[in-house]
C-alpha positions in Angstrom: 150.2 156.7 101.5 148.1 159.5 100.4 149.5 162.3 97.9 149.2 166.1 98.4 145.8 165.9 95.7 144.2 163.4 97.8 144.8 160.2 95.6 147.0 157.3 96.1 148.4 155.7 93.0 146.0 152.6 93.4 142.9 155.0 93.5 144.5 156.6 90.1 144.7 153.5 88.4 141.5 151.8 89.1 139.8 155.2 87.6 142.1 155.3 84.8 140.6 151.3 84.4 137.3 152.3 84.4 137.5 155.2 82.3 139.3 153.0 79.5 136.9 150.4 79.9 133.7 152.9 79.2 135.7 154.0 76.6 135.8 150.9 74.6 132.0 150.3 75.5 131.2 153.1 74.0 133.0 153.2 70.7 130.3 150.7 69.5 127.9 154.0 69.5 130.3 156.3 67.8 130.5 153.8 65.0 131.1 156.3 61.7 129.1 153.4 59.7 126.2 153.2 61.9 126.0 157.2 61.7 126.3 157.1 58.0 123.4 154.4 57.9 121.2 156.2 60.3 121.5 159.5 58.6 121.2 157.9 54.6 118.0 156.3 56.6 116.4 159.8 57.5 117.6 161.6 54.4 115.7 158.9 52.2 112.8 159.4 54.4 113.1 163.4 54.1 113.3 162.9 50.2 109.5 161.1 49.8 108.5 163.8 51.9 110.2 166.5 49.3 109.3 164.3 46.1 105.4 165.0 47.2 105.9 168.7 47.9 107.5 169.1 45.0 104.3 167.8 43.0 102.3 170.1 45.0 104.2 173.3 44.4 105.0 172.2 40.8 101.9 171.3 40.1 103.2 168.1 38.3 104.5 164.6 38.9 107.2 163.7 41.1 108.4 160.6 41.3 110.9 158.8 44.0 113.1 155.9 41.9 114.7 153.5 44.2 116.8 150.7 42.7 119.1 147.9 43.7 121.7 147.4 41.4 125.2 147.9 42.4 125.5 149.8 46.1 121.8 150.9 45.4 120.6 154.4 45.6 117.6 156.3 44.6 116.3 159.5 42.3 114.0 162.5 42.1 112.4 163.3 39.0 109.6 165.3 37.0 107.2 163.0 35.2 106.5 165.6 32.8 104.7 162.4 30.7 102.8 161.2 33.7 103.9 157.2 33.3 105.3 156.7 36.4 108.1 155.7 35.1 111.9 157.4 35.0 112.4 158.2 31.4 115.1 159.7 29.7 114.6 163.3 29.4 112.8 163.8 32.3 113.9 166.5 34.6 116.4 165.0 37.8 115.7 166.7 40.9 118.0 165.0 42.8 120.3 161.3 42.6 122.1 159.8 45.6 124.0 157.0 44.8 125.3 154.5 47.6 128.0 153.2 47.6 130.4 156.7 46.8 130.9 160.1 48.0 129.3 161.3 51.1 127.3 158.0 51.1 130.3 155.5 50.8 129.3 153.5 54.1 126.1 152.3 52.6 124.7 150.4 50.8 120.7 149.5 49.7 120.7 146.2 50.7 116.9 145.2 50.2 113.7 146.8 48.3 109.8 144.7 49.4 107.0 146.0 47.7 103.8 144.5 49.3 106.2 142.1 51.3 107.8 140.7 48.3 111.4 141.5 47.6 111.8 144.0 44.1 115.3 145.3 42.3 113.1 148.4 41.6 110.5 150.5 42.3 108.7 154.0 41.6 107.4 156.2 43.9 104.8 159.2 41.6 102.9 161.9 43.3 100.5 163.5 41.5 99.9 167.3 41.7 97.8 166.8 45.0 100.8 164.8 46.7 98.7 161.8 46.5 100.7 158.6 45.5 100.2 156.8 42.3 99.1 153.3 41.8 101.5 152.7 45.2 101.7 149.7 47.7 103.7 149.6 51.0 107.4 149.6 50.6 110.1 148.4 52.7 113.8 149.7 51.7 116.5 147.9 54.0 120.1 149.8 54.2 122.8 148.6 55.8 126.6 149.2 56.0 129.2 147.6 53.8 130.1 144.7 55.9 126.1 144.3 56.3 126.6 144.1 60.3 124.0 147.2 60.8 121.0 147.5 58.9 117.9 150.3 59.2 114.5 150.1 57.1 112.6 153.3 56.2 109.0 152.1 55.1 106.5 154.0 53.1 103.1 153.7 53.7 100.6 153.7 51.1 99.5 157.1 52.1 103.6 157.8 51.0 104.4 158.6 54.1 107.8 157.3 55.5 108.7 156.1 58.5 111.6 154.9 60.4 110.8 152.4 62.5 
């Protein structure tokens, strides 16, 4: 028997059906973790791109510290003595630290420099933006439960991509 809006009840439920049933397909893609992965992904990618700007307009070293320890997370520094290496004293341009705040979903689950797996490494531009004594690095984040992972590599050149 048809109703006055043109829909029996049986038409009414099999939509209802297959509107709940896209629903839960789809709640895979709204995943909050694989957001907060993607995003930590591009941000990292946008920060190599900023750490060799930065040396450009400064007119000094930047350097990119990634490290593994703990939820991992990474740093943006002036390397006012030119060692490539994060000292204390030198000027912080930025720290993200997985793990916490905004970043709480993820985690730095792997660091390969030249294909073989680091706890560490040091991205320096010099004041032309060219990279420092650098090899190809792979950095691997993921989401707590590790179920969803993203790489962002950096080329020799320091350029970053997500592939």
């Amino acid at each position: 028997m048809r109703s006055a809006f043109g829909l029996s009840l049986l038409e009414l439920v099999v939509v209802l059906a297959v509107l709940g049933i896209l629903l839960a397909l789809g709640t895979g893609y709204l995943n909050s973790d694989r957001t907060a992965v993607n995003q930590a992904a591009q941000s990292l990618a946008a920060q190599v791109t900023r750490a060799r700007l930065e040396a450009i307009r400064r007119n000094e070293f930047v350097g990119l510290a990634l490290r593994t320890n703990g939820a991992g997370g990474y740093a943006v520094f002036l390397d006012t003595d030119r060692d490539g290496v994060q000292d204390a004293g030198e000027t912080i341009l930025q720290t993200v630290t997985f793990g916490q705040g905004d970043w709480a979903r993820v985690r730095l689950s792997g660091l390969q420099q030249n294909n073989t797996a680091v706890s560490s490494a040091t991205l320096v531009f010099d004041t032309r933006g060219v990279p420092q004594n650098f090899a190809i690095l792979t950095i691997t984040l993921s989401n707590r439960a590790e179920t969803y992972t993203k790489t962002v590599q950096i080329s020799e050149q320091g350029r970053a991509t997500i592939p």
